[in-house]
C-alpha positions in Angstrom: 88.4 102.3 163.6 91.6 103.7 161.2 88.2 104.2 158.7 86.4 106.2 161.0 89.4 108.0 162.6 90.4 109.4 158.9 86.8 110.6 158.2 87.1 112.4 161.4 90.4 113.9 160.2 88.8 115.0 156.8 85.7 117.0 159.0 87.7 118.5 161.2 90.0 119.5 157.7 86.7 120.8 155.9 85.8 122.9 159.0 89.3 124.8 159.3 89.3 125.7 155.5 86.1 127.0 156.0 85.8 127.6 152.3 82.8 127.8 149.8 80.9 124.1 148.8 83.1 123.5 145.7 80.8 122.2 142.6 81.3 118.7 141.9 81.2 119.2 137.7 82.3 115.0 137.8 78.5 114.4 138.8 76.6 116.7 136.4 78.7 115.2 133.5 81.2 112.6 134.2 82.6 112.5 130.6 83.8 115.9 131.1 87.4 116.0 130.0 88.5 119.9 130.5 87.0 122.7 132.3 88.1 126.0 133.5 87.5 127.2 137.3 88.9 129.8 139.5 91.7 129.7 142.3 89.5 130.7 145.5 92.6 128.9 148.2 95.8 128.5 147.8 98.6 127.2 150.1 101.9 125.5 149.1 101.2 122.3 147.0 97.2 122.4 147.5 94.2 124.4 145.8 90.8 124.8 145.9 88.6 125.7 143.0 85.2 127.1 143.3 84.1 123.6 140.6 86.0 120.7 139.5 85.9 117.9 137.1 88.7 115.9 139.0 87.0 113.0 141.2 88.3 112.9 144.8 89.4 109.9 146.6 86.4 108.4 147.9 84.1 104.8 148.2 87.0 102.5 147.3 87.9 104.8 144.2 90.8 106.5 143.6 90.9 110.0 142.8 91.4 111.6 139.4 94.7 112.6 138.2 95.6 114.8 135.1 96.6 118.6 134.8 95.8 122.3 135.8 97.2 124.7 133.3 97.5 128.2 134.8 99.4 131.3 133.0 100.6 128.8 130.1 102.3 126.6 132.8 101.4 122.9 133.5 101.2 121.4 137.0 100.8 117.9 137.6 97.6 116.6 139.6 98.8 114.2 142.2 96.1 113.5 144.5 92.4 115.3 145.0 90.7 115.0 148.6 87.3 115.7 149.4 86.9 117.6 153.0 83.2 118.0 154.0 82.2 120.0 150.6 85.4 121.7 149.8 87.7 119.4 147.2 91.6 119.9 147.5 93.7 119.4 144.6 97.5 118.5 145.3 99.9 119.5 142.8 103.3 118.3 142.0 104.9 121.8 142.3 104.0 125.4 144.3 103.2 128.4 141.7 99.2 128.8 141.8 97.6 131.4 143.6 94.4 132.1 144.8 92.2 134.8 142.2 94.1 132.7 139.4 91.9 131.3 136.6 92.6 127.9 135.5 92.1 124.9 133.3 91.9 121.6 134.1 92.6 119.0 131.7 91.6 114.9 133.5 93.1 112.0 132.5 90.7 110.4 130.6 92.6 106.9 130.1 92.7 106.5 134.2 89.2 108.2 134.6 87.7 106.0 131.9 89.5 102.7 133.5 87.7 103.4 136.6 84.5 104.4 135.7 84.3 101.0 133.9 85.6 99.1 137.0 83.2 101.3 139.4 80.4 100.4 137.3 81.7 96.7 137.1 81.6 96.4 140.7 78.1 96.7 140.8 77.3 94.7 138.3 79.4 91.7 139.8 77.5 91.9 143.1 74.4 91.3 141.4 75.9 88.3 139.6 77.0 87.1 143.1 73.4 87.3 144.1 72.2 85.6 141.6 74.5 82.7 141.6 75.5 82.2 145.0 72.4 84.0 146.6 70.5 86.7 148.1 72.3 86.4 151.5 75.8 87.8 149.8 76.4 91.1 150.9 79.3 93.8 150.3 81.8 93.2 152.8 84.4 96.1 151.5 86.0 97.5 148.1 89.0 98.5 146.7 89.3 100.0 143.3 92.3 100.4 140.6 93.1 100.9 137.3 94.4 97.6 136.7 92.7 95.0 139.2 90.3 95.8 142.0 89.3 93.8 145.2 85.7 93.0 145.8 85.0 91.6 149.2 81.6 89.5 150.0 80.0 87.9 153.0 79.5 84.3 151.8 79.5 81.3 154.1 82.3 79.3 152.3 85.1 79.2 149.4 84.0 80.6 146.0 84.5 77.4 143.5 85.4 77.6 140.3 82.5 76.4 138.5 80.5 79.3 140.8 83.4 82.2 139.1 82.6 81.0 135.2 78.8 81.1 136.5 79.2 84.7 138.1 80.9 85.4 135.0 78.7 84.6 132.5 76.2 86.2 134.8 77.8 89.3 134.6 78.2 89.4 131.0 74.7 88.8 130.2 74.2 92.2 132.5 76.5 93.7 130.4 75.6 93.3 126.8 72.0 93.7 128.1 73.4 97.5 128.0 70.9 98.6 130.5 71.0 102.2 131.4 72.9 103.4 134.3 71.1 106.1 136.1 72.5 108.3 138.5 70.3 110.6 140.7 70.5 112.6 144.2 67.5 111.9 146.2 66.0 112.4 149.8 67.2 109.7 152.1 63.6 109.1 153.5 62.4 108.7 149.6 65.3 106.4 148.6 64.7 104.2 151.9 61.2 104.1 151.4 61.3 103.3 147.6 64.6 101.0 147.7 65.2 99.8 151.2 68.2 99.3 153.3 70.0 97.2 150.9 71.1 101.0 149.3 73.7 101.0 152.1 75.4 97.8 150.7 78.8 100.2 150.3 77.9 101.8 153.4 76.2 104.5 155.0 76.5 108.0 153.8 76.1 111.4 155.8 73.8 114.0 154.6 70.4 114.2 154.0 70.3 114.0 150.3 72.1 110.6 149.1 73.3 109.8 145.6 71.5 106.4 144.4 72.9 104.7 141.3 70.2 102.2 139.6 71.2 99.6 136.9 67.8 98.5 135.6 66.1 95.8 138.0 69.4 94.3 138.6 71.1 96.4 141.4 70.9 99.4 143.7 73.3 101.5 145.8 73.9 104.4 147.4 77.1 106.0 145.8 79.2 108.7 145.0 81.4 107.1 142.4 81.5 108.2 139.0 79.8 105.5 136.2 79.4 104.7 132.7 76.3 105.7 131.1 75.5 101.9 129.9 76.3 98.8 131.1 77.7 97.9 127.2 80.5 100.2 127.9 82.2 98.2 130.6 82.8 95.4 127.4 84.2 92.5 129.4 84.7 92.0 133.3 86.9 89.2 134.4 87.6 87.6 137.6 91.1 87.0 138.2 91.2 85.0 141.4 89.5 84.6 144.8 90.8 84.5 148.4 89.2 83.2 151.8 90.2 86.2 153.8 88.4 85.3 157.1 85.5 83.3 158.3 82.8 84.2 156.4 84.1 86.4 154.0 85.3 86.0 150.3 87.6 88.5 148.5 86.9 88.3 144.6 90.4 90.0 142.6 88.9 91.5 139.5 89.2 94.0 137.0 87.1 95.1 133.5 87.2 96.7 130.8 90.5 97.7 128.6 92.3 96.8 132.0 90.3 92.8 131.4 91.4 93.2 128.0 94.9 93.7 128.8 94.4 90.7 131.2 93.5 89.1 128.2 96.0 89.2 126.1 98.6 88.9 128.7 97.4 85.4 129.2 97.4 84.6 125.8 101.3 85.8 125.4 102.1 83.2 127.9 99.8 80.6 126.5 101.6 81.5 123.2 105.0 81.1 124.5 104.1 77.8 125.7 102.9 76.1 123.4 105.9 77.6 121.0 108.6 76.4 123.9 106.6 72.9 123.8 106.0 73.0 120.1 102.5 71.9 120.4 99.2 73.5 119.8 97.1 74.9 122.7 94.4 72.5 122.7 97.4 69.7 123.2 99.3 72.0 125.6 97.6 70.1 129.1 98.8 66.3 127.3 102.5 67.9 126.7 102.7 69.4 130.3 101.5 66.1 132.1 103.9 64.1 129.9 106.8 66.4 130.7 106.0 66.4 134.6 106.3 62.8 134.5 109.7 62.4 132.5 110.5 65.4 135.2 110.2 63.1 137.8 111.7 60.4 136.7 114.5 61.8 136.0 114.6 63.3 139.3 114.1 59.9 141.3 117.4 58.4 138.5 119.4 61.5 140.0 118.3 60.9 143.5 119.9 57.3 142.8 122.7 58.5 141.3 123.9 60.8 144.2 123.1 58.3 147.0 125.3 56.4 144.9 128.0 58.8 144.4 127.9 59.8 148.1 128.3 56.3 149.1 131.3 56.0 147.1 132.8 59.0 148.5 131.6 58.0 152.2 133.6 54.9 151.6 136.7 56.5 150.3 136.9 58.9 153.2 136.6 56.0 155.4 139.4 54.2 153.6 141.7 57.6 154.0 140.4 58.1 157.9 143.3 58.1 160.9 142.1 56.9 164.1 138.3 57.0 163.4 139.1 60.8 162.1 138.7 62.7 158.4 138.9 66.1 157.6 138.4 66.2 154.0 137.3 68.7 151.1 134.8 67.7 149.1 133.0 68.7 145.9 129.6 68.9 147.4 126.8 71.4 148.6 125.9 71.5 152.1 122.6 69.3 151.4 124.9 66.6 150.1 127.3 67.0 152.8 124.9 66.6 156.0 123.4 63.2 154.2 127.3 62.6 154.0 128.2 63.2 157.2 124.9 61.1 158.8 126.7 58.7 156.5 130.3 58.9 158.4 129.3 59.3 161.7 128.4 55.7 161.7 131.9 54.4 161.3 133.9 57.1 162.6 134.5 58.9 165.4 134.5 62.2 164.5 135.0 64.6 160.9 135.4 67.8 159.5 133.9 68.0 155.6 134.1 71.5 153.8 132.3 71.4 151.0 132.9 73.8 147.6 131.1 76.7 148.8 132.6 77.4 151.6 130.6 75.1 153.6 131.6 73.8 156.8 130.1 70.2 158.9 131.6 69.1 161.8 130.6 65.9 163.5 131.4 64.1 166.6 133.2 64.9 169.9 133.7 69.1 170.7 131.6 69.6 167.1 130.9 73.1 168.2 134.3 73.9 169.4 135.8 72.8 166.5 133.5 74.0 163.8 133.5 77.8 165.2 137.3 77.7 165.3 137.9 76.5 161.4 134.9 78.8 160.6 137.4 81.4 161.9 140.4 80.6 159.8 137.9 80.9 156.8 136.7 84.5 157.7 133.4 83.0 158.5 130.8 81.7 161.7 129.8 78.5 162.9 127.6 76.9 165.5 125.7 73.9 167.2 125.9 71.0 169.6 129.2 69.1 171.3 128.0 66.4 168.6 127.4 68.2 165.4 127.9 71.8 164.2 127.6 73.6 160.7 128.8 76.7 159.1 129.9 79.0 156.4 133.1 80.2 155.1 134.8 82.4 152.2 135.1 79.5 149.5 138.5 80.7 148.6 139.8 79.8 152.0 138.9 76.1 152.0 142.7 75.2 152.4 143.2 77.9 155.5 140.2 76.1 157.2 141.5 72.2 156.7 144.5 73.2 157.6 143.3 74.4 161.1 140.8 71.3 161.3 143.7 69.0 160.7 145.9 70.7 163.2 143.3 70.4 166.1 142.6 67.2 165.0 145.9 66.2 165.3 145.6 65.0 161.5 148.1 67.6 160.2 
């Protein structure tokens, strides 16, 4: 519904410009880098151009961004929209007017990135096909520069035997370097010739439609921009998958300089490591399992030694108690101190224990009462039960708050 609201947005847009069908130079030659065009709107941030090279947002892509130089001053592209026909470029500062000639300068590195991920996407829903079956259908896109999301109707989780199989699948596609070919045709003709599954990304308006064909292998109606060969894409990596509801499987990927990157990134890590461990990679899985171990080992000897040292502290508390009562500082964190107190409760009546952050436990009779009120001598709150209560003090007020424990204790 937000989809369909927003398209509704950008018609009604499109129809109060009421400008001239600006000429989409991105589709006659994608690898266009600069271009000059004329001013024919104007207002604040925003122009239109009778043609452009800058993609606008549109199909899961995100739009170009780059430069306009106009009367030897730059302006920043932020964002370009598509309204109806009419493309609106935002810039990052007011100063062009319409009548204005201009050139536009794209970022290549971002439009390059995407055209290889764009290109990718298609590529890895025919590898999907092929390895989980002809039943997976696009469920919705996202695209990025760095990682995109690729969402697929397919009856249960994606394993990971099934990603190394749609990856391998997707390579072979890849440094097949099949042609990627990019045509407008009548909808009628491209139904008839191709069939419904052109409408995998959805349905677009108009009577002509934009098919994009890689060899035998996949199909689409779209009006992303695309590498010319499948060989250009280079790698294409899938970085994780996620169940996102019943029946549908999100697949986080990316390709390109951006898998490259990935890469790398992984081997740094792998790197450091091995280097920390001072073993080599293929041994790296035998040091971590042997360190886990000794981990917890030494975790369950620590475990024994605080039940130990707490049980030596419980008894010394008991030892100092008057009339079944303690109100005691002690050098430990408020974990430590509730096993403590559990401890306590069983031999004495009631205690106060304020450990060396400031922590505060109260057990026994008026807990609450008791715990709020010491709490308040130490700039802090408290609460709980007429039996047991906890809180949280300033830590350099410890004495302030025994002080008042003892006193209501009648300890002091």
């Amino acid at each position: 519904r937000r989809h369909e609201g927003a398209k509704k947005e950008k018609k009604e847009r499109g129809r109060e410009l009421n400008l001239p069908k600006t000429r989409a130079l991105y589709y006659e030659d994608p690898y266009l880098r600069e271009f000059d065009a004329t001013v024919i709107w104007a207002e604040g941030k925003e122009i239109v151009l009778d043609r452009t090279a800058f993609y606008p947002e549109g199909g899961g892509q995100p739009p170009d961004h780059g430069k306009i130089i106009a009367n030897g001053e730059e302006y920043r592209v932020e964002d370009v929209q598509k309204y109806n026909d009419v493309i609106v470029h935002t810039l990052d500062r007011e100063g062009i007017a319409s009548g204005m000639v201009v050139h536009g300068i794209i970022d290549w590195e971002r439009r390059e990135r995407l055209m290889r991920i764009h290109t990718a996407e298609h590529i890895l829903l025919a590898a999907c096909r092929k390895v989980l079956g002809k039943h997976v259908w696009q469920h919705g896109t996202q695209k990025d520069v760095y990682e995109s999301r690729f969402d697929i109707a397919h009856y249960k989780p994606i394993t990971q035997k099934e990603i190394k199989e749609i990856e391998k699948e997707a390579f072979r596609i890849i440094t097949s370097n099949i042609p990627v070919e990019a045509r407008f045709m009548n909808r009628a003709e491209a139904e008839k010739k191709y069939g419904f599954v052109l409408y995998e990304g959805g349905i677009p308006p108009g009577r002509e439609i934009r098919v994009v064909k890689i060899g035998n292998e996949d199909v689409e109606a779209c009006g992303g921009t695309h590498v010319r060969s499948t060989g250009e894409i280079g790698i294409l990596k899938i970085l994780r998958t996620e169940r996102i509801q019943d029946g549908v499987s999100r697949i986080i990927y990316t390709a390109g300089m951006s898998a490259l990157e990935h890469v790398q990134r992984e081997e740094d890590i792998l790197r450091e490591a091995t280097e920390k461990l001072r073993v080599q990679p293929d041994k790296l899985n035998a040091a971590v399992e042997k360190f886990f171990q000794e981990w917890k080992s030494y975790r369950k000897e620590l475990e024994r030694l605080k039940k130990y040292e707490i049980e030596g502290i419980k008894n010394k508390l008991i030892e100092k108690a008057k009339g079944g009562k303690i109100a005691e500082a002690v050098e430990l964190g408020m974990k430590d101190m509730l096993l403590l107190s559990r401890e306590l409760s069983s031999s004495l009546h009631s205690g106060v224990l304020i450990g060396k952050d400031g922590d505060i436990v109260v057990f026994g009779e008026n807990a609450a009462t008791l715990a709020k009120e010491i709490a308040k001598a130490m700039n802090g709150k408290a609460g709980g039960s007429k039996s047991f209560a906890q809180g949280k003090g300033d830590p350099n007020r410890i004495k302030e708050g025994l002080n008042k424990a003892r006193e209501l204790m009648g300890l002091a």
